[in-house]
C-alpha positions as CSV (number, residue, x, y, z in Angstrom):
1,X,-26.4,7.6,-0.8
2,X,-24.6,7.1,2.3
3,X,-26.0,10.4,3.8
4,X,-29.2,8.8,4.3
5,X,-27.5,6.3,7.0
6,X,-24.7,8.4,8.3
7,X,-22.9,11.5,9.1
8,X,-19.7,11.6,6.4
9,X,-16.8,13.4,7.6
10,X,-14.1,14.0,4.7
11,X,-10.8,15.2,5.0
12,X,-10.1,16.4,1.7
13,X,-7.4,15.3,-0.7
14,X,-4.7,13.4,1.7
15,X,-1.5,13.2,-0.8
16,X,1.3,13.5,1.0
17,X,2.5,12.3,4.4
18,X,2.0,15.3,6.2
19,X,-1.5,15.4,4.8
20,X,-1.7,11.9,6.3
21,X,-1.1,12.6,9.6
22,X,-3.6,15.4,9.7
23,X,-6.1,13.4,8.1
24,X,-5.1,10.8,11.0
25,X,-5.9,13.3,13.3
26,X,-8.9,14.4,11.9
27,X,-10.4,11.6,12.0
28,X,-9.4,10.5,15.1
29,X,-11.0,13.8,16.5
30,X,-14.7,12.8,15.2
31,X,-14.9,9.6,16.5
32,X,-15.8,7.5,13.5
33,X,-17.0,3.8,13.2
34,X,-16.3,3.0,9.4
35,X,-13.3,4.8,7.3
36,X,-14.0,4.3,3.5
37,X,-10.5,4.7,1.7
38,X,-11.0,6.0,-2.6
39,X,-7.8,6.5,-3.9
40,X,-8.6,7.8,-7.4
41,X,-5.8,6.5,-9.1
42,X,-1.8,5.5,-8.2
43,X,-1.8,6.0,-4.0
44,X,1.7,5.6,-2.1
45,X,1.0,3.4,0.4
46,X,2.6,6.1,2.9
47,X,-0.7,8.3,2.4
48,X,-2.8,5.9,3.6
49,X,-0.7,4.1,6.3
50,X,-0.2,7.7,8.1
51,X,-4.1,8.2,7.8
52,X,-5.5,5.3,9.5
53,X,-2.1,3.9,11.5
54,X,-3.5,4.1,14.7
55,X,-7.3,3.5,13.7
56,X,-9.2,0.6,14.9
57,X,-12.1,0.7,12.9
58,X,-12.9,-1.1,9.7
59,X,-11.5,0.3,6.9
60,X,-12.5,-0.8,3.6
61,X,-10.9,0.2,0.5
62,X,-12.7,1.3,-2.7
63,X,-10.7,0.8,-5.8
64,X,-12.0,3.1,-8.5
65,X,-9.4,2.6,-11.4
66,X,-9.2,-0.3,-13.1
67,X,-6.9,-0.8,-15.7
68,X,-9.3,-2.9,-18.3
69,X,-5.8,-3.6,-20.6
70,X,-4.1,-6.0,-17.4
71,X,-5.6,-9.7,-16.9
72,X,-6.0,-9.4,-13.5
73,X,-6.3,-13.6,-13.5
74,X,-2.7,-13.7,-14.4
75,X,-0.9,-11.1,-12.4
76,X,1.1,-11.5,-9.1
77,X,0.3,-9.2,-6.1
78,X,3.4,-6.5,-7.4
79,X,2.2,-6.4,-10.8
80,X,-1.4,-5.8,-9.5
81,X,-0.3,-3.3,-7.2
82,X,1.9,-1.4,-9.4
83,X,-1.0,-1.0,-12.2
84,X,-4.1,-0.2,-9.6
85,X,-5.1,1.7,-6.3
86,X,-3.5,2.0,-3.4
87,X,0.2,0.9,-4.2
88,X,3.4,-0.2,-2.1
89,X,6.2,2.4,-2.9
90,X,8.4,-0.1,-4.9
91,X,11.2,1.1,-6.8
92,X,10.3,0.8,-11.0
């Protein structure tokens, strides 16, 4: 549905640093006003980070997994983080 009000550029799969940086690059190169971040399930922090590190553009982030087992209500920001989306690389 967004095709209908933009042009979407997509780098692909980005799931590993070096993938990061490219993507970074990428999107850099097409001069975008709006970066729309999906991460399908667990997402290192450090795939994202390298992606959009030196953007300046909005960049919302779509969580598409939730875990419907976790109440969310009662979690800190690690648990939450740990169990969903884009995650901070903490040790287990």
């Amino acid at each position: 549905m967004i095709e209908d009000y933009a042009d979407i550029f997509s780098p692909g799969l980005v799931d590993t640093p070096d993938k990061a940086a490219a993507t970074g690059s990428f999107l850099h190169d097409q001069n975008i006003d709006l970066i729309l971040i999906f991460p399908l399930v667990y997402t290192p922090s450090i795939n994202i980070a390298g992606a959009v590190i030196d953007s300046t553009v909005p960049l919302p982030i779509l969580n598409a997994h939730e875990d419907r087992t976790r109440d969310y209500t009662k979690e800190d920001t690690e648990d939450y983080l740990q169990h969903e989306g884009v995650c901070c690389d903490l040790p287990p």
